[in-house]
PATI-86848 format. One line per 5 residues: number of its first residue (from 1); their letters; for each residue z, y, x of N, C-alpha, C. Coordinates in Angstrom, 2 decimals. Each point is the difference from the previous one (the first is absolute). Last residue first. Example, Ala and Ser with C-alpha at 12.3 -4.5 7.8 and 13.67 -1.06 7.14 Angstrom:
2
2) sa) 7.08 -2.25 12.85 0.06 1.19 0.82 0.73 1.09 -0.77 | -0.07 -5.72 0.29 0.00 1.19 -0.89 0.00 1.20 0.90
***
This chain:
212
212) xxxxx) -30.61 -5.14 3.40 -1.72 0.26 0.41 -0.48 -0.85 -0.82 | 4.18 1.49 -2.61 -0.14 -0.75 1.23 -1.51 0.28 0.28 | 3.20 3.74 -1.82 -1.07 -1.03 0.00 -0.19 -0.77 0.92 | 3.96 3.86 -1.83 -0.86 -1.09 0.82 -0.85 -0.16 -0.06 | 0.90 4.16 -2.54 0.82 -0.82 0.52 -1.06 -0.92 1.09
207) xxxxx) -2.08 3.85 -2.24 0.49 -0.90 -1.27 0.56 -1.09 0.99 | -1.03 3.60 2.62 0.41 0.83 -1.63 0.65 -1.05 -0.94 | -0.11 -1.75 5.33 -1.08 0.82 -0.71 0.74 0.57 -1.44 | 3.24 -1.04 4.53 -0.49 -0.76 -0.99 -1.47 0.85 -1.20 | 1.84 0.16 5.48 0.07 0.79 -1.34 -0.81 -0.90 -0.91
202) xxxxx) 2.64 -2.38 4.09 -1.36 0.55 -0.06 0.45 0.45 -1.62 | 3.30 -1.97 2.46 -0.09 0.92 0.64 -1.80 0.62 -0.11 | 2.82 -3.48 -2.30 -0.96 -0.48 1.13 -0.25 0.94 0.87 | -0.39 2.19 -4.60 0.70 -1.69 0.14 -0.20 -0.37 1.75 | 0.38 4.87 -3.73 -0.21 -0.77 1.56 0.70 -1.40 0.00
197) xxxxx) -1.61 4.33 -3.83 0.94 -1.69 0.34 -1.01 -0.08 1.11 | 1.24 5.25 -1.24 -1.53 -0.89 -0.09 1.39 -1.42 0.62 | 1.07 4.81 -0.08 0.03 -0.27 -1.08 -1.78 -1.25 -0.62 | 2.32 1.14 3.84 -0.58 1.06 0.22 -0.45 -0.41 -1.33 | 2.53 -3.98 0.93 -0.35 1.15 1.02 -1.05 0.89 -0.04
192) xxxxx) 2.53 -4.79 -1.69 -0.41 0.93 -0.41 0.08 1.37 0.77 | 0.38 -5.64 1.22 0.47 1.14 -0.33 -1.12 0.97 -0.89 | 1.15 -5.81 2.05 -0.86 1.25 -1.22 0.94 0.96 0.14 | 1.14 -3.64 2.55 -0.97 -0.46 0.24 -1.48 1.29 -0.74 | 4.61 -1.32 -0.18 -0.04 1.00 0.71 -1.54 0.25 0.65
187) xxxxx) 2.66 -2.68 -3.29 -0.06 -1.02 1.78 -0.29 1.16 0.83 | 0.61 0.72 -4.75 1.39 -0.85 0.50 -0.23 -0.09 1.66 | -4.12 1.35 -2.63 1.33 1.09 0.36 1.05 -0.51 0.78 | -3.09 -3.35 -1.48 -0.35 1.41 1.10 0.47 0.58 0.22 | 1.47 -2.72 -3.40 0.44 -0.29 1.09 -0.63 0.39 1.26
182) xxxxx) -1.15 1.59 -4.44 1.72 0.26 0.55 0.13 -0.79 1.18 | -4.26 -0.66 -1.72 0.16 1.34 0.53 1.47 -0.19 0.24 | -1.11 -3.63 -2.01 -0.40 0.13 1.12 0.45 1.14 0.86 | 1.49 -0.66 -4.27 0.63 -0.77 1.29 -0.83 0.34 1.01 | -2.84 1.51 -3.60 1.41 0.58 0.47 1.08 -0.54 0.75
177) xxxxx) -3.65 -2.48 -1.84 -0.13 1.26 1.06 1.44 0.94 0.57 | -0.76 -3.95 -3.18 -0.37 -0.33 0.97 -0.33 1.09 1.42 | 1.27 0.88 -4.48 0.89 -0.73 0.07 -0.28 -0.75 1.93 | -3.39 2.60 -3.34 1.31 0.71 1.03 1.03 -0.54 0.84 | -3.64 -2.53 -2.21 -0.28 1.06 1.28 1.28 0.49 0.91
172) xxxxx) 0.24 -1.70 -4.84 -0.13 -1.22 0.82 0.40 0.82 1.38 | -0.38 2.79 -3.43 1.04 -0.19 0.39 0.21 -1.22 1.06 | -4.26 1.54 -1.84 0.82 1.13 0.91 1.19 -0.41 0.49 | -1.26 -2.30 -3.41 -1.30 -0.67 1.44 0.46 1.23 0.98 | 1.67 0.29 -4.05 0.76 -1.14 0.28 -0.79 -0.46 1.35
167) xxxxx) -1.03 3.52 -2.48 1.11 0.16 0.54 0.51 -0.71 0.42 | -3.94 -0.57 -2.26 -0.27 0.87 1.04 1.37 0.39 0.53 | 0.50 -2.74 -3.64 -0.80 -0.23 0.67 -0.68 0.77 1.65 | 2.26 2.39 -3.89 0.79 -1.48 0.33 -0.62 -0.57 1.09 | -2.41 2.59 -2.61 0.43 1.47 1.22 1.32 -1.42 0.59
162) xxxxx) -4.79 -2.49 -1.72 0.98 1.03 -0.52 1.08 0.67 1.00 | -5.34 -1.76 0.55 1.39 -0.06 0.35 1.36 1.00 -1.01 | -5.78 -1.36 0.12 1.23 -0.43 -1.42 1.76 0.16 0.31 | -3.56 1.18 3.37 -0.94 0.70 -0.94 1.05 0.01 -1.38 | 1.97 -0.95 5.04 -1.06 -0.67 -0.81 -0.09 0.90 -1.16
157) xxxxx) 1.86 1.16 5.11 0.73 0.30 -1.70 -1.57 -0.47 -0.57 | 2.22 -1.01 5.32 -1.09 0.03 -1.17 0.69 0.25 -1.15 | 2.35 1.35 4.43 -0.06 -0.94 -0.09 -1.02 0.60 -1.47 | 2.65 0.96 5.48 -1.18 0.43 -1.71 -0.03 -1.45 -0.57 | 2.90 2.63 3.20 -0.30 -1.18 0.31 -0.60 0.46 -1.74
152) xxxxx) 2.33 3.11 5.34 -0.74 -0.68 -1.69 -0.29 -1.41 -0.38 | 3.28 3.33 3.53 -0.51 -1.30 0.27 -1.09 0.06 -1.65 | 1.82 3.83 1.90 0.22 -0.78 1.00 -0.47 -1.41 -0.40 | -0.23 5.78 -1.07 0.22 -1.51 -0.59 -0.42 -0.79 1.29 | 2.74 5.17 -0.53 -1.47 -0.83 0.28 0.55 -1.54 -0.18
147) xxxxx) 1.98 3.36 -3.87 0.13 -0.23 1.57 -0.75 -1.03 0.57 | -0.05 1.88 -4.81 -0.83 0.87 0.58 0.42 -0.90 1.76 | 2.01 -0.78 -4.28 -0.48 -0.78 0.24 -1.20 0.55 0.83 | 2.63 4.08 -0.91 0.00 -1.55 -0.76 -0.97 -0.77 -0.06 | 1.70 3.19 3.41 -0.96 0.38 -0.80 -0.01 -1.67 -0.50
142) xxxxx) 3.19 1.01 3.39 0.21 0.31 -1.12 -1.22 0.49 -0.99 | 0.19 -4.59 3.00 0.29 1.79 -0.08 0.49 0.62 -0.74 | -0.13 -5.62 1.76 0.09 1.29 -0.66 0.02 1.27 0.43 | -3.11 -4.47 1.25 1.39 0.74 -0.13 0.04 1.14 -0.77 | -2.60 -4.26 -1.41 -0.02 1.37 1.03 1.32 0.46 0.04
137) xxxxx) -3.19 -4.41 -2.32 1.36 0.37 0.99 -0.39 1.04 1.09 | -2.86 -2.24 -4.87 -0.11 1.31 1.12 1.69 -0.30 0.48 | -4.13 -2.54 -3.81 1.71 0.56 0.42 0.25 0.57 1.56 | -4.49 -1.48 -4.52 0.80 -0.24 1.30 1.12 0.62 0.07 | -5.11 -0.52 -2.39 1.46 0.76 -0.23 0.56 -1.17 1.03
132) xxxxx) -5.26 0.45 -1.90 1.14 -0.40 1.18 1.13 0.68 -0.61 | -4.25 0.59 -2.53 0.25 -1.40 0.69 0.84 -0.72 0.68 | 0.49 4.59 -3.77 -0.37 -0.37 1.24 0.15 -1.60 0.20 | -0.30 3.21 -4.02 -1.25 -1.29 -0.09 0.36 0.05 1.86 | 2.98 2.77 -2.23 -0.93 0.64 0.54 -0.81 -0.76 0.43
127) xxxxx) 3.61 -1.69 -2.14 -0.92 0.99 -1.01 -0.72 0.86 0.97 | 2.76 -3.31 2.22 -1.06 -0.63 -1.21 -0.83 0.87 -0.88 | 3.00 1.59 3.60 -0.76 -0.48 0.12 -1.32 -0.29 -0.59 | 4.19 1.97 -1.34 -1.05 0.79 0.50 -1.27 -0.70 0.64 | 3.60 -2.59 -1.67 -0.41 0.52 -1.26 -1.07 0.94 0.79
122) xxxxx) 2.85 -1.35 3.57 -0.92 -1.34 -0.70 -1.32 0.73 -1.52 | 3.20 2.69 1.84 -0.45 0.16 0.82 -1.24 -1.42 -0.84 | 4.28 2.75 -1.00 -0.90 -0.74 -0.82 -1.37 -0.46 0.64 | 3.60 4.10 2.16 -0.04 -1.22 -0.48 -1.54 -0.90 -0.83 | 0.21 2.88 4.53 0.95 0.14 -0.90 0.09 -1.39 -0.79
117) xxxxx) -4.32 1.26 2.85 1.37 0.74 0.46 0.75 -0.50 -1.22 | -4.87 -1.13 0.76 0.77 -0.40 -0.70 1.54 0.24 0.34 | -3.61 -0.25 3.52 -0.37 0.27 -1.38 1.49 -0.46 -0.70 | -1.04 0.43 5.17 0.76 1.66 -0.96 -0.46 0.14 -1.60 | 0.80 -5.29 1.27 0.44 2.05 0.78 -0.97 0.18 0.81
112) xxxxx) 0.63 -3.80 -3.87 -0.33 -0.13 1.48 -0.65 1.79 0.79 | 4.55 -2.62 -3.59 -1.79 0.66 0.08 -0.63 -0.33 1.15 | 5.16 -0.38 -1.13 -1.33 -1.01 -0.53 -1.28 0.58 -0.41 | 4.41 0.65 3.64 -0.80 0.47 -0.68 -1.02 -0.68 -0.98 | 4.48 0.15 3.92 -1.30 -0.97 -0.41 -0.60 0.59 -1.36
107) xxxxx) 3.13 1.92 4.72 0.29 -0.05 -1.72 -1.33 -1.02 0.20 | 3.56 1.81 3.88 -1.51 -0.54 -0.32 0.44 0.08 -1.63 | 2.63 2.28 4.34 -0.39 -0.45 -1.30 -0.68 0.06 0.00 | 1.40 1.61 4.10 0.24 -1.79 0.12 0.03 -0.10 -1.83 | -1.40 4.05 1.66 -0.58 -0.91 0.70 0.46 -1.51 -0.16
102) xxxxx) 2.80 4.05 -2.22 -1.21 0.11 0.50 -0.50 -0.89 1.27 | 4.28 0.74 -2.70 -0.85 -0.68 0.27 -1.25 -0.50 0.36 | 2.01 3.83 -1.37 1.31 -0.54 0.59 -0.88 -1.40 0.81 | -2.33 2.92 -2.80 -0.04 0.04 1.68 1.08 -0.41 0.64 | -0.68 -0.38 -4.96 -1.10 -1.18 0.95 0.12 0.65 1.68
97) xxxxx) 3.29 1.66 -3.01 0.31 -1.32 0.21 -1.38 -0.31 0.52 | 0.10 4.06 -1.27 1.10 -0.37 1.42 0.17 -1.06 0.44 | -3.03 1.48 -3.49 -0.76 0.22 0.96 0.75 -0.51 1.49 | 0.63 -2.54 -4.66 0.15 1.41 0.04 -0.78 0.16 1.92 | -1.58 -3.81 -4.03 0.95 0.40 1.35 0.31 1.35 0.22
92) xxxxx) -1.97 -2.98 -4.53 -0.04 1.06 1.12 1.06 0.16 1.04 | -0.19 -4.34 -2.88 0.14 1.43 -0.05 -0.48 0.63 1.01 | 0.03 -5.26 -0.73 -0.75 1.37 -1.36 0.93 1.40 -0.03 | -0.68 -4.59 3.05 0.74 0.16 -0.38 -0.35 1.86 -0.29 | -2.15 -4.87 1.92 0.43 0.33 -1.39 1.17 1.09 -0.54
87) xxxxx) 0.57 -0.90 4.55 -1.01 -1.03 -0.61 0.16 -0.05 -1.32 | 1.06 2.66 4.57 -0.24 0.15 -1.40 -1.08 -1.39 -0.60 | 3.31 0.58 4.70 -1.50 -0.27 -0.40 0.35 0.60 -1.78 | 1.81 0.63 5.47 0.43 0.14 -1.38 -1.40 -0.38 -0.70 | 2.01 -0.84 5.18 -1.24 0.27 -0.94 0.94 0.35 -1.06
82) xxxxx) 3.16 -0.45 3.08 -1.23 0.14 1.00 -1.13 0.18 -1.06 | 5.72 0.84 -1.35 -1.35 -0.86 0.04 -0.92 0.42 1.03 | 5.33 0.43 -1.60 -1.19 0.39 1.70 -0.88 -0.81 -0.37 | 3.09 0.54 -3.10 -0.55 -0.84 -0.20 -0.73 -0.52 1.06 | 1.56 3.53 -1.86 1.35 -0.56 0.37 -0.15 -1.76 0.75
77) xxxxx) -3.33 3.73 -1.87 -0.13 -0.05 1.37 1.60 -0.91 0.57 | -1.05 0.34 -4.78 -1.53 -0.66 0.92 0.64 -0.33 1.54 | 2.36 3.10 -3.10 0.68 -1.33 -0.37 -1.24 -1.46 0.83 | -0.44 4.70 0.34 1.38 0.10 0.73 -0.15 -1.36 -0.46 | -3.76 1.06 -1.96 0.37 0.24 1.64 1.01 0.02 0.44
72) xxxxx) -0.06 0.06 -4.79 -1.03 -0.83 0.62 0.20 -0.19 1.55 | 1.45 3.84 -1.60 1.65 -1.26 -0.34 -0.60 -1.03 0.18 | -3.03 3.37 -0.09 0.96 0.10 1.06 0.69 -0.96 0.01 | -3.16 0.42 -3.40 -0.39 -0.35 1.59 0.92 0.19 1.06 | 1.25 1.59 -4.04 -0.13 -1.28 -0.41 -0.59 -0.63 1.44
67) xxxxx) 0.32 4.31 -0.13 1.29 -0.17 -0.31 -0.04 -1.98 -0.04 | -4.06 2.49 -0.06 0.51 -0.06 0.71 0.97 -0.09 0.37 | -1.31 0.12 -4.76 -1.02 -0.97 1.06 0.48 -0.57 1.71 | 3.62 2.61 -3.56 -1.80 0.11 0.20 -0.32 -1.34 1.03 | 4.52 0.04 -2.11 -0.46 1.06 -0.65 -1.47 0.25 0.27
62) xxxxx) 2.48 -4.98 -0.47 -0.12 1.12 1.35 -0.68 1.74 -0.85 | 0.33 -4.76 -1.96 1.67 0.31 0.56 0.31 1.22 0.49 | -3.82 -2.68 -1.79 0.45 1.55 -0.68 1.34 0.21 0.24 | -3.11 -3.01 2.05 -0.05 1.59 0.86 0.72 0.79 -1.37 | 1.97 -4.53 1.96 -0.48 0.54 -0.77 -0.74 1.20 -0.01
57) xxxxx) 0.60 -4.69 2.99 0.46 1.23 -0.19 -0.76 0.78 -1.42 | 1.14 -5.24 2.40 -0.76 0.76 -0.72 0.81 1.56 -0.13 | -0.20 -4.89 3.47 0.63 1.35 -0.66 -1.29 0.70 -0.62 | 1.50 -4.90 3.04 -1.45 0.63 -0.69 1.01 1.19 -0.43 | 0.34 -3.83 4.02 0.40 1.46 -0.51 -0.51 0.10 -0.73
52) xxxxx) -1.46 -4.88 0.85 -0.26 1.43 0.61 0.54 1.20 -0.61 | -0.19 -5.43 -1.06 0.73 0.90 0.81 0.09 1.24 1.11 | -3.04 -2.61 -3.12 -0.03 -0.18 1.03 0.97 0.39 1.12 | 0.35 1.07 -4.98 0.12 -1.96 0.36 -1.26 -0.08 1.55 | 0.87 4.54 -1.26 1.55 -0.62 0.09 -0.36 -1.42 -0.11
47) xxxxx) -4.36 2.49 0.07 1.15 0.40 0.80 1.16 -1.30 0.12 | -2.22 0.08 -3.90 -0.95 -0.56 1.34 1.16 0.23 1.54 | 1.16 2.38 -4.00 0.21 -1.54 -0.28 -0.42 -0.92 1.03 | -1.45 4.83 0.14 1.55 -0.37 0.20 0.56 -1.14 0.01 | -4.39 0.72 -1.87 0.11 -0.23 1.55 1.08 0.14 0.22
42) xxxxx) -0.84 1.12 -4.13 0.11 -1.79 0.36 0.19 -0.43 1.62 | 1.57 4.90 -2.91 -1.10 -0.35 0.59 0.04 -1.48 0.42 | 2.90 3.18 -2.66 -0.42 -1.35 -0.31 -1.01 -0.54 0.80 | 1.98 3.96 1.31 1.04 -1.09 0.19 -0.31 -1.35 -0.71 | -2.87 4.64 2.07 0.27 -1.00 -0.87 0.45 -1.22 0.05
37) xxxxx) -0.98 2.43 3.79 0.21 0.88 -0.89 0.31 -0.13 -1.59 | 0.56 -2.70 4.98 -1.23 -0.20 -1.29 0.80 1.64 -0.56 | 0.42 -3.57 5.01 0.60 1.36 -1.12 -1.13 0.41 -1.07 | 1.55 -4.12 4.13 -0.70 0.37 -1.14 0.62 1.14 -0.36 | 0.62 -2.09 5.05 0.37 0.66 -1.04 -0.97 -0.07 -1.02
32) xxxxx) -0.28 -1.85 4.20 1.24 0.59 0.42 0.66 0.40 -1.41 | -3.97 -3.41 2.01 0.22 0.46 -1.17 1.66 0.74 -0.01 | -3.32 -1.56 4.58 1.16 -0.41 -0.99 0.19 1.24 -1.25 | -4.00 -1.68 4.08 1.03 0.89 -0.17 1.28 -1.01 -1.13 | -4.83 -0.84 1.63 0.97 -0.18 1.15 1.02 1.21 -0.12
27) xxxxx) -3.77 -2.85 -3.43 0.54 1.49 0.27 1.11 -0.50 1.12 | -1.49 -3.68 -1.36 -1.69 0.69 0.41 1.16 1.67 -0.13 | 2.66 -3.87 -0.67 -0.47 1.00 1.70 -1.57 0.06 -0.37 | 2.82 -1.66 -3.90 -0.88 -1.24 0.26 -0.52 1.06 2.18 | 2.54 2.07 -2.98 1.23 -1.56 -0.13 -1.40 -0.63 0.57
22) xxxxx) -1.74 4.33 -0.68 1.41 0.12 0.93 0.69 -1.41 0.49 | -3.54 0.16 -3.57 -0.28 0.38 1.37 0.66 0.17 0.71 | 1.64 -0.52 -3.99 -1.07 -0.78 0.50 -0.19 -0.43 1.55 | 1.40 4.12 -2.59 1.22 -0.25 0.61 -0.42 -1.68 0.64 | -3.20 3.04 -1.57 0.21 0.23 1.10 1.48 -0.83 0.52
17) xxxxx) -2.05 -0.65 -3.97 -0.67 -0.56 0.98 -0.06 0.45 1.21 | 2.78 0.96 -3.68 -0.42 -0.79 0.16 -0.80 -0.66 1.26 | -0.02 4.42 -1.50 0.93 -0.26 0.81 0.36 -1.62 0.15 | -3.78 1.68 -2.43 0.21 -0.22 0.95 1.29 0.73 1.06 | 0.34 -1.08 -4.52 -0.96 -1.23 0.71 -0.44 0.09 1.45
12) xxxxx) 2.66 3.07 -3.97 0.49 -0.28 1.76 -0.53 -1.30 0.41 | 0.76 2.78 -4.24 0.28 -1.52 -0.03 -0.15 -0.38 1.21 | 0.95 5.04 -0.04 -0.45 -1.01 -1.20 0.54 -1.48 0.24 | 0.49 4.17 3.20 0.22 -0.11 -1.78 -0.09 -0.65 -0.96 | 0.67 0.87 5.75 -0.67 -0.59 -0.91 0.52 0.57 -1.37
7) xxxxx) 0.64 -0.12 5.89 0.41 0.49 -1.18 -0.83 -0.24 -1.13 | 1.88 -1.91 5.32 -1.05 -0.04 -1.55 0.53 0.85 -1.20 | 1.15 -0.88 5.75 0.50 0.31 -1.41 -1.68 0.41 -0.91 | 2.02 -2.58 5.30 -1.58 0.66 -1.18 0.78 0.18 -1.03 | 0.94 -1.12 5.79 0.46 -0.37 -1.44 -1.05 1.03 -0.83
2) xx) -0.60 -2.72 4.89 0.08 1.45 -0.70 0.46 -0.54 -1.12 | 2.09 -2.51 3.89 -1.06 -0.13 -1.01 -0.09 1.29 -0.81
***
């Protein structure tokens, strides 16, 4: 069974619903590891009462960025994972660590890409009077939140929506997507090649799937 390490920062909903997905075989892998960058992070908690490895590392343990991605990767790969997923998890990558891993990381995004790179994404929404907002699974590159996208899923921002609200309908989405995609990967079913998502062995368009 492929195994999957999650890395995260926060409260980790959707790791949640990837670990879900795992106990219920819509993902045809196994949860090998949690690692957070923050030791109060909730998803750790999530983690350990599903009984999954969890570990937190510090980056002010480490002298730079890449010092910190290293001890990341030695302590990941102890782990022989097949995917690595970012879910929710708020740092920049150094350039070694996304080609360490290059092709088998995905991340999930709450925009709908190439709008809205970075953070506060919801808030960018609403104040630019947009109708839609949505969430994006691409792999990673090293151009932030720049790697080709693979699956989307939109969803309505009403006239009275507050930035709560519009996050919580993003978050529905996500929750339902992202298993999906990981278990494309898991099955082998999705790659990344010539810096474009291949599902199925057909090139995936700019903005991911679509069904006909």
């Amino acid at each position: 069974m492929k195994r999957i390490v999650v890395l995260i920062s926060g409260s980790g909903s959707n790791l949640q619903a990837i670990i879900d997905a795992c106990q219920q075989q819509r993902i045809n892998g196994s949860l090998a590891a949690v690692f957070s960058n923050k030791a109060s992070a909730y998803g750790l908690v999530r983690a350990q009462e599903a009984g999954i490895p969890a570990h937190a590392l510090s980056p002010q343990a480490f002298a730079d960025r890449e010092a910190f991605d290293r001890a990341l990767m030695a302590e990941i790969d102890a782990y022989t994972p097949d995917v690595v997923v970012l879910a929710g998890y708020m740092r920049i990558l150094s350039p070694a660590f996304v080609q360490h891993y290059a092709g088998k990381m995905l991340n999930i995004h709450p925009s709908l890409l190439p709008r809205y790179p970075g953070l506060h994404t919801h808030r960018q929404a609403i104040d630019n009077g947009d109708e839609e907002h949505g969430t994006s699974v691409h792999f990673v590159t090293e151009e932030l939140d720049g790697g080709p996208v693979i699956l989307q899923a939109r969803v309505p921002i009403f006239a009275d929506d507050s930035e709560e609200e519009v996050m919580a309908r993003v978050q529905h989405q996500e929750h339902a997507i992202y298993p999906l995609v990981i278990n494309w990967l898991v099955e082998g079913r999705l790659a990344m090649r010539d810096n474009a998502a291949w599902l199925d062995n057909v090139q995936l368009p700019a903005q991911g799937y679509a069904e006909e």
